[in-house]
Each structure stands twice: as structure tokens, then as C-alpha cells.
C-alpha positions in Angstrom: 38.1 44.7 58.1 38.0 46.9 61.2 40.4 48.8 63.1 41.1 46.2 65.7 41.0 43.0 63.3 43.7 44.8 61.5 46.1 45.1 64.4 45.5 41.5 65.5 46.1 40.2 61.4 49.2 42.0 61.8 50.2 41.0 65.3 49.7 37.7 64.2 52.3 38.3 61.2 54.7 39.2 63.4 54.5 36.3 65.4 54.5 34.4 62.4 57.7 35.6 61.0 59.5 35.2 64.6 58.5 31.8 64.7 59.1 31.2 61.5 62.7 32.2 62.2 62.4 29.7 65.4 61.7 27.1 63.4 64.6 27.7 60.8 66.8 27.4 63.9 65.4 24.0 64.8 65.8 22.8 61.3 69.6 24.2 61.0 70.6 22.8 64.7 68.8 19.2 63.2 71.5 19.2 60.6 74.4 19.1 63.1 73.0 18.5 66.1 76.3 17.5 67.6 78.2 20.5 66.5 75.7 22.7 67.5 74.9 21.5 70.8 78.9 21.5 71.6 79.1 24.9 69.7 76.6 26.6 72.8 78.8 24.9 75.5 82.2 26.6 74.3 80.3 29.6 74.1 79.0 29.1 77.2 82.1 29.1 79.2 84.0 31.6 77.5 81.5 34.0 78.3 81.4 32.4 82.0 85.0 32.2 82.8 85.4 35.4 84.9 82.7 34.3 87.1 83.1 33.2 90.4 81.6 29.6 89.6 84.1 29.9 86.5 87.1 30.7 88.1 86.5 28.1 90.8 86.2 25.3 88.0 88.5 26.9 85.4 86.4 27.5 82.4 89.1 29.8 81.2 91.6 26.4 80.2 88.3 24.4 79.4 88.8 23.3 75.5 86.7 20.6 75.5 83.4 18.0 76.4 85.7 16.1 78.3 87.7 18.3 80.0 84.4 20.1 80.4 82.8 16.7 82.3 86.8 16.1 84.2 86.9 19.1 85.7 83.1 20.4 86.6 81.1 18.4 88.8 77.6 17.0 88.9 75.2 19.8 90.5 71.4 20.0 91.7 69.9 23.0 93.3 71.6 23.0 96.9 75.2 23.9 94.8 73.4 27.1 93.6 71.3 28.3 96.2 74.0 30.0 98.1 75.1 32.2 95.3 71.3 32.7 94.2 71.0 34.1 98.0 73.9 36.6 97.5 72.6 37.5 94.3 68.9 38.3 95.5 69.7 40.2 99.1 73.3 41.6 98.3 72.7 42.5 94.6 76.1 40.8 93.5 76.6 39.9 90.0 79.2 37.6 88.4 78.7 34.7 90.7 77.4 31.9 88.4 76.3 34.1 85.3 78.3 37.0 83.3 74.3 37.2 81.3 72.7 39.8 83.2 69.2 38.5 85.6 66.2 39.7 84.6 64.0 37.4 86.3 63.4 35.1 88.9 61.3 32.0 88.4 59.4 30.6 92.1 59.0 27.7 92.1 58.6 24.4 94.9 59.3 20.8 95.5 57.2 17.9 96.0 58.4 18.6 99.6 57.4 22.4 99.5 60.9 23.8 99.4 61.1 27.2 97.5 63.0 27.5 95.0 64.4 30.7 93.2 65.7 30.2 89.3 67.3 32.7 88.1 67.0 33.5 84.1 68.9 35.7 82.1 68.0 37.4 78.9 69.3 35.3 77.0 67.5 32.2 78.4 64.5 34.4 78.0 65.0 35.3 74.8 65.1 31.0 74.2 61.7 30.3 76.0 59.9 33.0 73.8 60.9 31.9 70.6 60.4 28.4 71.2 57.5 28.6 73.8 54.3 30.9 72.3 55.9 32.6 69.2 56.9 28.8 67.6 53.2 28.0 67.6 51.9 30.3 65.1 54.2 29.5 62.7 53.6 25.5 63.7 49.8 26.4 62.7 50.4 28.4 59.7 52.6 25.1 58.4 49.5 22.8 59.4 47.0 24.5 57.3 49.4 25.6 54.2 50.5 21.5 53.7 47.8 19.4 55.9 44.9 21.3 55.1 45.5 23.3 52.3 43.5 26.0 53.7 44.2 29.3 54.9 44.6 29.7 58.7 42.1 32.0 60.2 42.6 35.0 61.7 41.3 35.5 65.1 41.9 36.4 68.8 43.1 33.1 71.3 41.7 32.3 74.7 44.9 31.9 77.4 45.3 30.2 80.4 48.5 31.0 81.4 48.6 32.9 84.9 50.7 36.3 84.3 51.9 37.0 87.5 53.6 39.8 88.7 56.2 41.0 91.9 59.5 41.5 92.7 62.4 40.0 94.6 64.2 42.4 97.3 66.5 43.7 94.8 63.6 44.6 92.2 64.2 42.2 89.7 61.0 40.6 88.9 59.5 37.2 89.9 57.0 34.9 88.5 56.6 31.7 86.3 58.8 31.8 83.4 55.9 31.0 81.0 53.3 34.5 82.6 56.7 36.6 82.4 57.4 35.6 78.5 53.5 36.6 77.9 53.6 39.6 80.0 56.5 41.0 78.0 53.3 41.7 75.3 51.3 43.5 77.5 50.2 46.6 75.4 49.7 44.0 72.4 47.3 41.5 74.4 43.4 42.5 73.7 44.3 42.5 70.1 45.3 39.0 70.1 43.9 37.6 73.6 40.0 37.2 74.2 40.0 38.3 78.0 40.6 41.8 78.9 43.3 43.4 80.7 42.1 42.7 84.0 41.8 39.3 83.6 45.3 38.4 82.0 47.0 40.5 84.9 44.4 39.7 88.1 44.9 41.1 91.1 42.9 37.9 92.9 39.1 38.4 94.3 37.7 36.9 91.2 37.3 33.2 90.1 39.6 33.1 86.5 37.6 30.0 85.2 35.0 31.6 84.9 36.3 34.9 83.6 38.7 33.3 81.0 35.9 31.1 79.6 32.8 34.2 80.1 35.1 36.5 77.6 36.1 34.0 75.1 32.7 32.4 74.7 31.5 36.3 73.8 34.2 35.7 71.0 32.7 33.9 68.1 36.0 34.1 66.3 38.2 32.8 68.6 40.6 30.7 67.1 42.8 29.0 69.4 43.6 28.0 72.6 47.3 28.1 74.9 48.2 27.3 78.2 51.1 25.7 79.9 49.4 22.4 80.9 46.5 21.0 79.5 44.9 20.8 82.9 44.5 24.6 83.1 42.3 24.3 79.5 40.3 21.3 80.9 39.3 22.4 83.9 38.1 25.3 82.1 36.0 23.8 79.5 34.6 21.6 81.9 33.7 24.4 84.3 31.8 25.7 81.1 29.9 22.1 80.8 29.1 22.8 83.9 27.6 26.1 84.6 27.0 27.4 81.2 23.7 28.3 81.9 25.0 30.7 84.4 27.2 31.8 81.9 25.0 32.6 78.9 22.6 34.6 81.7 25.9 36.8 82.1 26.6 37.4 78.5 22.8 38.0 77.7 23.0 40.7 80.4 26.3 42.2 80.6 26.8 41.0 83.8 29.2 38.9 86.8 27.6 36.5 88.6 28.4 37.8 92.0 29.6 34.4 93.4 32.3 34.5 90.5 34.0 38.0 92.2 34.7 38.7 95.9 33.4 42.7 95.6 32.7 45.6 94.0 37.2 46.8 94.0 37.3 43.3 91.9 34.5 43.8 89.7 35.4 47.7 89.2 38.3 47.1 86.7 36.4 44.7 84.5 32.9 46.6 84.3 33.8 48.9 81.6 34.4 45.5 79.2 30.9 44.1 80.0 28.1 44.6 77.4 25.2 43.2 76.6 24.7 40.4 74.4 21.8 38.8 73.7 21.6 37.3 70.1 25.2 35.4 71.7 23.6 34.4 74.6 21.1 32.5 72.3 23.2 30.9 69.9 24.9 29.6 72.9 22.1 28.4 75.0 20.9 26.2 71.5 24.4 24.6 71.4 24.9 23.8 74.8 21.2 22.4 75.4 22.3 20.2 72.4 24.4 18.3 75.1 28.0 17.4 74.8 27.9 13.7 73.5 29.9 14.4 70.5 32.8 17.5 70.3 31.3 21.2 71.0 34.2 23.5 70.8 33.5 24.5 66.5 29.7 24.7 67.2 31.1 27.2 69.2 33.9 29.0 67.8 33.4 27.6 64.2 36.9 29.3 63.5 38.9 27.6 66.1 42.1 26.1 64.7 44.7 24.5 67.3 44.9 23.9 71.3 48.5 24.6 72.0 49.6 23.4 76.1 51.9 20.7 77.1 50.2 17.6 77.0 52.4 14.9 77.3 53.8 12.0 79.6 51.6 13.4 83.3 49.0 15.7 81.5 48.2 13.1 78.3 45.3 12.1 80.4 43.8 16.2 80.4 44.7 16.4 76.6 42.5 13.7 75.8 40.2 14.9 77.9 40.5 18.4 76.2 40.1 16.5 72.6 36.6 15.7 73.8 35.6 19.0 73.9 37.5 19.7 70.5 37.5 16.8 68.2 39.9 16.9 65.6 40.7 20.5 66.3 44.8 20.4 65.7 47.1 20.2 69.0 50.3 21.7 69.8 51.9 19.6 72.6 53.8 22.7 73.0 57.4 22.2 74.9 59.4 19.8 77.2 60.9 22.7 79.8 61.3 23.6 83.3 61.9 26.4 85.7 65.5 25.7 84.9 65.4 25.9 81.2 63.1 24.9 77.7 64.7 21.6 76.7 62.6 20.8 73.5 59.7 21.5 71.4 57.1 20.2 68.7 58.5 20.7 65.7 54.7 19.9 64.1 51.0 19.8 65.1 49.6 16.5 66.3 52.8 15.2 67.1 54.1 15.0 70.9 57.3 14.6 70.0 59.9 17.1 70.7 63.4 18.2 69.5 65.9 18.7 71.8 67.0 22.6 71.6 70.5 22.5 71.3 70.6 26.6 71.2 69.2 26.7 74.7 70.6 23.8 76.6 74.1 22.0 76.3 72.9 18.4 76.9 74.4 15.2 79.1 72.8 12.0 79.0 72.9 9.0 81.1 71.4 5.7 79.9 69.0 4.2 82.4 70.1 0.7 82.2 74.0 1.3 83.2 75.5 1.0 80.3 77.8 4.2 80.3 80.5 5.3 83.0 78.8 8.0 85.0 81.9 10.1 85.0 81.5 10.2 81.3 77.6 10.8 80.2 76.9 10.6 76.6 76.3 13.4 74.3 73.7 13.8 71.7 75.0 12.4 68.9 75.1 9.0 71.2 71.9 8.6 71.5 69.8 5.6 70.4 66.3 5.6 69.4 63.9 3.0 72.0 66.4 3.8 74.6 65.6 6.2 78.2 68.1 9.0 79.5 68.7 10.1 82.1 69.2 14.3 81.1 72.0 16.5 82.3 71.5 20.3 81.4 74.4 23.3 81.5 71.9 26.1 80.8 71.8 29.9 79.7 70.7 31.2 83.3 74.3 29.9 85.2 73.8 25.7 86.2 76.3 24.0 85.1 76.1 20.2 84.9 72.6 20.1 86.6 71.1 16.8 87.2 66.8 17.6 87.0 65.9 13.8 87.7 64.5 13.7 84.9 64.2 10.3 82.2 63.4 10.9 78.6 62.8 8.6 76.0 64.0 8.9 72.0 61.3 8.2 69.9 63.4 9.1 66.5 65.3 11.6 64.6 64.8 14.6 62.6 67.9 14.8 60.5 70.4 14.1 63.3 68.4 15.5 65.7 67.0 13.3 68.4 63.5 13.4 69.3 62.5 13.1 72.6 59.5 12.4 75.2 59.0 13.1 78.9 58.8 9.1 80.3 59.5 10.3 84.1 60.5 11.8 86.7 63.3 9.7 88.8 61.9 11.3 92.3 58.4 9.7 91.4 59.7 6.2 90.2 58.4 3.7 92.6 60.4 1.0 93.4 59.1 -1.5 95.7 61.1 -4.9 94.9 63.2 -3.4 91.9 60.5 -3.2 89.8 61.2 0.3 89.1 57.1 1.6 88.6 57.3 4.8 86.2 54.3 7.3 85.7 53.9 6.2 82.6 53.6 2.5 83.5 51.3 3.8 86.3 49.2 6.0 83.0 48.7 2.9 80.9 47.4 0.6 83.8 45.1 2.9 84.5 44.0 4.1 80.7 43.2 0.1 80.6 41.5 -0.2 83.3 39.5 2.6 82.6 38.4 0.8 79.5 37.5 -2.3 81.4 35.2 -0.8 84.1 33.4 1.0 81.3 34.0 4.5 83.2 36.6 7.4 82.3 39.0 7.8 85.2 39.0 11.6 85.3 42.2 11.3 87.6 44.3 9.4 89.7 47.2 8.8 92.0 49.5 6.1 93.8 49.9 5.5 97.6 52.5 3.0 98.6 51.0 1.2 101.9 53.8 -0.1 104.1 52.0 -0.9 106.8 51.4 -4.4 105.6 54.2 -7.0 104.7 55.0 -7.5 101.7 54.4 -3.5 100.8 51.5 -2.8 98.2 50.2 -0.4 95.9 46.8 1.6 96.5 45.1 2.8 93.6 43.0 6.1 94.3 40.7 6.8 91.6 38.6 9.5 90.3 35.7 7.8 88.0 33.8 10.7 86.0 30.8 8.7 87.9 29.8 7.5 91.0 30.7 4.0 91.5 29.4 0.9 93.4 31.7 0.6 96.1 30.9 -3.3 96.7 32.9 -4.3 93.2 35.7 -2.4 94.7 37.3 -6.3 95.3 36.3 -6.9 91.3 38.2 -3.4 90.5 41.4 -5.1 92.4 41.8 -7.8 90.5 40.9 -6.2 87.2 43.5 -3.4 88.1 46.0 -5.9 89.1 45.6 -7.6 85.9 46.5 -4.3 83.9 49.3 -3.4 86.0 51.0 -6.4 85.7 51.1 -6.2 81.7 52.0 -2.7 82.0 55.3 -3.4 84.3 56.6 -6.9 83.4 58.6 -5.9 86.3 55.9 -5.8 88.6 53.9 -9.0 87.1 57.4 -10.6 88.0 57.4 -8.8 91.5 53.6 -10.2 92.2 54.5 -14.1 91.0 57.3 -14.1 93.7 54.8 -12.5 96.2 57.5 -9.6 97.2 55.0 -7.4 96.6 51.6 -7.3 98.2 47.8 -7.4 95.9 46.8 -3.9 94.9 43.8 -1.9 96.2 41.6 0.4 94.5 39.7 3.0 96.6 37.4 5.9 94.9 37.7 9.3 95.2 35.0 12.1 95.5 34.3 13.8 91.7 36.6 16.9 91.6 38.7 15.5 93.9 42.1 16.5 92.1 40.6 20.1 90.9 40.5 20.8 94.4 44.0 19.8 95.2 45.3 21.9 92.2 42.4 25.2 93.5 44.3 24.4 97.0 47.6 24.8 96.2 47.3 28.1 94.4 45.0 29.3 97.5 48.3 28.5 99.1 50.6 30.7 96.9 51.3 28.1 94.4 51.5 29.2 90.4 48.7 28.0 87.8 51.4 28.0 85.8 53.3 25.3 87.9 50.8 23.2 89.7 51.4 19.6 88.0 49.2 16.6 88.3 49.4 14.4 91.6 51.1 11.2 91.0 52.2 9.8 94.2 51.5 10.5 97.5 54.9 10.9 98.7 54.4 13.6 101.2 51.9 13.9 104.6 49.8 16.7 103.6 49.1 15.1 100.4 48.3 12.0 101.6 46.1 13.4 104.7 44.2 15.5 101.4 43.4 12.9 99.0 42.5 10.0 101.3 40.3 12.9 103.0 38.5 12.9 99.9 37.4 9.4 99.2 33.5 8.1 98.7 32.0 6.9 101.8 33.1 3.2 102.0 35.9 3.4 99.8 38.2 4.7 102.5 41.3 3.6 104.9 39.0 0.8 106.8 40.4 -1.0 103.5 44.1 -1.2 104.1 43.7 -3.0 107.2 
């Protein structure tokens, strides 16, 4: 065993043995989920009640969930943003946190308003352990009691965007997910497949193609992360793509020059090039095999879990991932925002997540009115079947904060609920009260996919209310051109899914207060080049989430900019 396979077995032991003690937590919290969760609140405001946001709302005579939800009010961003100001240009501490900042998430609205998170140690120290460091342990557990085999040992291909920069006070900004990675920067080549220019760019260079050119040099690579699962499908299908391009490169020990803007880009990543030609081969006879049936372990015959979130809006790229990888085990990763990590897998091949009850103190308000709003329910109140709306008080100073978001329970471990993403309440649709979620909008779609006989590679929702009553607009992305004259058969077929996806809607429909649906077709690539847009435009890899609904101008003049030639607004009328 050489040098370097030494120092990545025993990076990966260390990993192992943090996550290992991440998962304990989970399985200790599971016993009492209750007690624990209330356990971090208490804590929570003693060690807040000298701040200004304390003092204001007396955590100091705070003694318990109720007087907690009496005397502290609802919040959303707006409550926070003046303080986050103070904190960023005057350098004052104390305002909403007594945990010192050491890190500013960026991030935006749907509507493009910029919003600065702060994150304490603390709620750093939460996102590592339950974020990257969990899923070694998670794969180690897989292939002890699933497999019964040994995991291998190996470096991992990532596609999370390290970013780096400052705020005006110095303290550094990013994506929470690139700043938790970055924190193992020294550490990185022995347990990453791209080299230190590519896991910290400085821009000029096209990362699909770097990320994938470096790991496919890496016969023993033996997993894959990223935040979303877009970021790893994209990249695999960049390689279906242009791998001929790629395997010219590797046989050389070269960069294509359309892949890198000049010479300053390509300077820092010339002395990792080398020439490699018996690789180059192997990979030319797999991929000229086609990609009819799973590739990834002709490739890296040592490759042993995908790990990105891949639920609720990106279950449509994890599938599409699964065709590159077959049975190759998944890691749906976490449930988290900018604000805080919520839950996380507690197995492989499961997308069910436990709630955290170390990282957040958790609110919930049932979506069908059942509970006073004045008085949300906490954790141990939860039924199983039954949608929340969730309420976090987390680590980094937001108290009470309503993130619009609905989760489902799907179960229990020990007395710990587990959860799924269903949606977000800014993207319901509601027409006629019949309250259209993404995931009603997913399995509509996902059926009628089936029906036309062509994968939907992507899609999204425009509400047209120029006609009366109002209507849905279907824009799809078929992996395939389509015949735009069955666009009136794709309709009805559509409508016909749709209705026995929403019940709602079918009910909607039959009393005509909402209008027929239209399908249009979009260009192939259509969404890539939205997701390539926005982070031309400053907008994080890291953060760049699936189009849903076109709720805003500019994404509305984008997308129906992008539709085939007959499929386009001439419709609506």
C-alpha cells in the first residue's frame, strides 16, 4: 500500500469514527426525542439571554415551551436583517447570538433578494457532523450488515462548489455546504479525485468537465457527493456526452482548450496533467459499449455510494443519476437550508430523514388547521401521514423562524419522527383551492412521462391568467425531440394524470373553475442552461435548485424563450 493510499485509509477512519459518533447522537436523541429537542431550546436561551434580541423578549424569565411560544413571536428574514446589517458593517456582537459568527451563508430568493445567514460555530460544528462526515459511517453500516462485504477504500469525486470571500468585516462568506468542505483543505487530494485547483477555482475554466476529466483518471474512485443531485447529473451526462473529448485528454495529458479561458487558468492545473494512455483505452471500449444499461462500475469497478440530496424537487435528477449507477447505494444526504440542517438519512437507500433535535428546536403547524397557531405542536405531537408546516429556533440566532416550508412524517425511529420534504408553501399553487404542491406537480409528470413513452428530462409550471377561468401550462423537457402536432393528444393525456394526482384539482376541472391544461416543449438542455445562467450571474452551485414555477418575469421571459419551434406562446391564445 503506498504512501498516499495510506493517508487516505486513514483519513477515511477518521471520518468514520466522527460519523460514527454522529450517528450515536441520532440514535440517543431517537430515544427521547421530546426531551432532547426541549433540552437544546432551554439551552438555547440561557446562553441568549444577554443579547439584544434576548433582552427584548426576556429569555432570561423564559422557563418553558409555552412561555417560550407566549412571549417570542413568529419571525421570517425581514425581523433579522437589520441586526445582520449592524453585525456585517459595524462589527457589533451580541445582537441576536452570544455564539460567536464565523460565517456568512449568501444566499437569494425566488425574487432575487440577497440574503445574508449568519452561522455560528456551533451551528457549523452541526452541519459537519451530520452533512459529509455522517456518510462514511452510513456506508461503512451498509456494507458491514447489507452486504456483508468490506467497504472499499478509495478517493471520491465532489461536486460541491467551495467558494471563498469575505464580508466587510472579514468574516468569511460562502455556501454553508463549500465552507464545511473547505475547512479540510490540506486533507483534500488524499480523499478527493480533483486537484486543488479544481476544488477551490478561481473561474476561467468549465468544472464539468474538470471534475469528471480527474475522476475518470481515477479507477478507484469510490463514491460520489454533492449537495443536489443535479450537480452529479449534469456531470455524468456531460461525460455521455463528450467523452470522446475526454479520453483524447487523458490519453495526452491535456485540456481541451474550449474547456479553460487561457493560459493563467490552465497554469495552476498543468503540473497535475499526465499522460495516460492504457486509461484512455479502457475508457474508450466502455463508453463505445453505449450506455443502455448502468456504466458507472465498468468504470470505477470500486464505486460504492452516491451521497447528494435527492429528494422531494431533485428525485427526478436522482433517478436520473441511478441510470448512470444502477444499484450503486444512495445517500439522500440531508433536509437543511441556509438557515440551518434540519434532518438526515439515518441509512442508505432510504430518503427518509430524522429530524435533528441537537441542531434545531422544532415548531410544527398542521397543514389542515387543526392546531391554534398561537400554539404549534412540538415533536412528540406529531402523527405519521400527516404534513407540517416547520418552525425552527436555530444555533446561528432566529428565533421562531417560519421557512415556508411543509414536511411530511413518513414514521418513527424510536420516538423520533421521520420526515420528508413535500413543499415549499411559496411554490404551492392555488388556483380555485386546490392547493397544487411540487410533489403533486412531480407525480403528474413521472406518469405522463410513462404514457408518452419519453423521459421528461425536466420541467416546470406557468400559471396563464390571461384566459378565464385561469389554467395551467405544462413546459416540458423530453430527453427527445417531439412531434409538435400531438401537442393536443399530450393535453389531454397530461390532464388525465394531473387530475389523479390532485383530487383537488380533478374536483377543480369538473366544476370548470379552472381552465384545460397545455403542454408546450422545451429545447433539450433547456433547464442546464437556466441553472449555467444563474451561476454566470453570481449564483452558488451549491444553491441553484430546480425551476418549479415560473413565478417571476425573468424566468418566465427565459424558459418560454427556450421552447421548440411550434410549441411556443401562439398556444395560449
Amino acid at each position: 500500500m503506498g504512501i498516499n493510499r495510506i493517508i487516505t485509509w486513514a483519513m477515511l477512519k477518521v471520518m468514520e469514527s466522527k460519523g460514527n459518533k454522529a450517528l450515536s447522537r441520532m440514535d440517543q436523541n431517537s430515544l427521547d426525542a421530546f426531551g432532547s429537542n426541549k433540552n437544546l431550546l432551554m439551552q438555547i436561551l440561557r446562553d441568549n439571554q444577554n443579547t439584544e434580541y434576548g433582552k427584548k423578549y426576556d429569555f432570561a424569565n423564559i422557563h418553558s415551551i409555552e412561555e417560550f411560544q407566549e412571549k417570542v413571536p413568529y419571525t421570517t428574514f425581514d425581523d433579522y436583517a437589520p441586526y445582520i446589517e449592524r453585525m456585517v458593517k459595524n462589527g457589533e456582537k451580541n445582537l441576536i447570538t452570544a455564539y460567536p459568527v464565523i460565517h456568512y451563508a449568501e444566499t437569494s430568493g425566488s425574487v432575487g433578494v440577497q440574503k445574508r445567514i449568519p452561522l455560528t460555530e456551533r451551528s457549523m460544528e452541526v452541519y459537519q457532523a451530520y452533512s459529509g462526515i455522517r456518510m462514511f459511517s452510513l456506508a461503512k453500516r451498509y456494507y458491514r450488515d447489507v452486504l456483508h462485504k468490506k467497504l472499499p477504500i478509495g478517493r471520491g469525486l465532489n461536486a460541491i462548489e467551495v467558494e471563498s470571500g469575505t464580508m466587510a468585516d472579514g468574516t468569511p462568506k460562502g455556501s454553508v455546504s463549500g465552507s464545511t468542505l473547505s475547512r479540510f483543505k490540506k486533507l483534500m487530494p488524499y480523499f478527493l479525485t480533483s486537484p486543488i485547483p479544481i476544488i477551490f477555482p478561481t473561474g476561467g475554466m468549465n468544472m464539468q468537465y474538470m471534475r469528471i476529466r480527474f475522476a475518470l483518471e481515477d479507477k478507484d474512485m469510490t463514491y460520489m457527493v454533492s449537495s443536489f443531485m443535479t450537480n452529479i447529473s449534469d456531470m455524468l451526462n456531460f461525460m455521455k456526452n463528450n467523452w470522446e473529448m475526454i479520453c483524447d485528454d487523458i490519453e495526452n495529458g491535456t485540456v481541451n482548450p474550449d474547456m479553460v479561458k487561457g493560459e493563467e487558468y490552465l497554469a495552476p492545473i498543468r503540473p497535475y496533467l499526465k499522460k495516460m494512455p492504457e486509461r484512455a483505452a479502457e475508457l474508450r471500449k466502455i463508453f463505445s459499449e453505449g450506455f443502455d444499461t448502468p456504466i458507472a462500475l465498468k468504470i470505477w469497478p470500486k464505486l460504492s455510494f452516491v451521497s447528494a440530496i435527492g429528494t422531494g424537487g431533485f428525485a427526478i435528477y436522482a433517478d436520473k443519476v441511478k441510470q448512470f449507477v444502477g444499484d450503486v447505494p444512495v445517500d439522500y444526504m440531508v433536509y437543511a437550508a441556509s438557515e440551518g440542517i434540519f434532518a438526515a438519512a439515518s441509512s442508505l437507500n432510504d430518503p427518509k430523514y430524522d429530524l435533528l433535535t441537537d441542531s434545531c428546536f422544532f415548531e410544527f403547524l398542521p397543514t389542515d388547521g387543526t392546531a391554534d397557531e398561537a400554539h404549534p405542536l412540538t415533536i412528540d405531537k406529531l402523527e405519521e401521514g400527516k404534513e407540517y408546516e416547520i418552525i425552527v429556533t436555530n444555533l446561528s440566532g432566529f428565533y421562531r423562524y417560519r421557512i415556508k416550508d411543509v414536511i411530511r412524517v413518513l414514521g418513527f425511529h424510536n420516538t423520533m419522527p421521520q420526515i420528508t420534504f413535500a413543499y415549499r408553501i411559496s411554490q404551492m399553487v392555488n388556483l380555485a383551492a386546490e392547493k397544487t404542491t411540487e410533489e403533486h406537480l412531480t407525480n403528474a409528470v413521472s406518469e405522463f412521462s410513462k404514457a408518452i413513452g419519453c423521459e421528461i428530462d425536466d420541467y416546470c409550471l406557468y400559471i396563464d391568467y390571461d384566459v378565464s377561468p385561469a389554467r395551467y401550462v405544462l413546459l416540458v423537457e423530453p430527453d427527445r425531440p417531439l412531434p409538435t402536432e400531438k401537442l393536443e393528444e399530450y393535453d389531454k393525456i397530461f390532464e388525465e394524470k394531473f387530475r389523479y394526482a390532485n383530487k383537488e384539482y380533478a374536483g377543480c376541472r369538473d366544476d370548470r373553475s379552472i381552465g384545460h391544461p397545455l403542454v408546450l416543449l422545451q429545447q433539450q438542455q433547456t433547464h442546464l442552461l437556466w441553472r449555467e445562467f444563474k451561476i454566470f450571474k453570481g449564483g452558488s452551485p451549491n444553491q441553484v435548485k430546480p425551476v418549479r414555477i415560473l413565478d417571476v418575469p425573468q424566468k418566465e421571459k427565459f424558459f418560454f424563450g427556450m421552447l421548440e419551434e411550434g410549441s411556443g406562446r401562439e398556444r395560449l391564445k
